[in-house]
Every structure is written in structure tokens, then in C-alpha cells.
N, C-alpha and C positions, 0 to 999 in steps of 0.2 A: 402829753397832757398830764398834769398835776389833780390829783382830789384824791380827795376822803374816803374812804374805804366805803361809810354812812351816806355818800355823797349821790343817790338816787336820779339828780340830773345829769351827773357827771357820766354814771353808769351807761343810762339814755343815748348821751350823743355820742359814746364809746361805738354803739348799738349800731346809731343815724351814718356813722364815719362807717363804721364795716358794713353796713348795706349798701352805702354808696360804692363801697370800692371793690361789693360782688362776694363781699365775705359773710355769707346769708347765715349760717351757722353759727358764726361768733358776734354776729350780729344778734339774732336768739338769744343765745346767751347773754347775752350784755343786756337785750331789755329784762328777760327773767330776772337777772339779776337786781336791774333797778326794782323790781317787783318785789325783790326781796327788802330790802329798804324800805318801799314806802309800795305797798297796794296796791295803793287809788291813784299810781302816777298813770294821768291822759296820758300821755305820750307814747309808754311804753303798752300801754294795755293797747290802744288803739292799734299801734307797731305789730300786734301778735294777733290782731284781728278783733279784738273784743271789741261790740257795739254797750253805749248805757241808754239800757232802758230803765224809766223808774226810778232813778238813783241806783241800779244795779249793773256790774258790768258781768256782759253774755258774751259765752263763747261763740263760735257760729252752730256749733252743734248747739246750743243751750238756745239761738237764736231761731234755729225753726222744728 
């Protein structure tokens, strides 16, 4: 796979491909990293467990 360094979807399904194939760690990393790009990517936040409430995204600790 080809992208952008800036490329925060790309990062994502780096993420989606190594959770599927059991690679839970580089998986992490790969959403963090989209996180690093762009914050407010759904995909990746939801990926690391954040719920939004509010317009705010919760950890799960943050969530009870």
C-alpha cells in the first residue's frame, strides 16, 4: 500500500489490516498514529475504544 505520510486514512486501514491479521500492537500504533494526523478521525478513535459524547471523544476511563 501506497500513502502519504499526512495520509490519516491510510494510517487507519494500515491499523484495520494488522488487527485483522492478529498484529494487535502495530495495529495501535497505526490508529495512534492516524490520531496523529487528524484527532477527530472516527475510525481510529472508535478502534482505541473512545466513545463521543457531546461532541467530545471519551476514553473509557473518561467514560465512567
Amino acid at each position: 500500500m501506497v500513502f502519504s505520510i499526512g495520509d490519516a486514512d491510510a494510517r487507519y486501514q494500515l491499523g484495520v489490516e494488522a488487527r485483522r491479521d492478529g498484529l494487535l500492537s502495530a495495529a495501535e500504533r497505526a490508529f495512534k498514529s492516524a490520531l496523529d494526523v487528524d484527532p477527530d478521525h472516527a475510525g481510529a478513535r472508535l478502534a482505541l475504544g473512545f466513545k463521543k459524547h457531546k461532541g467530545q471523544w471519551l476514553s473509557d476511563s473518561d467514560w465512567h
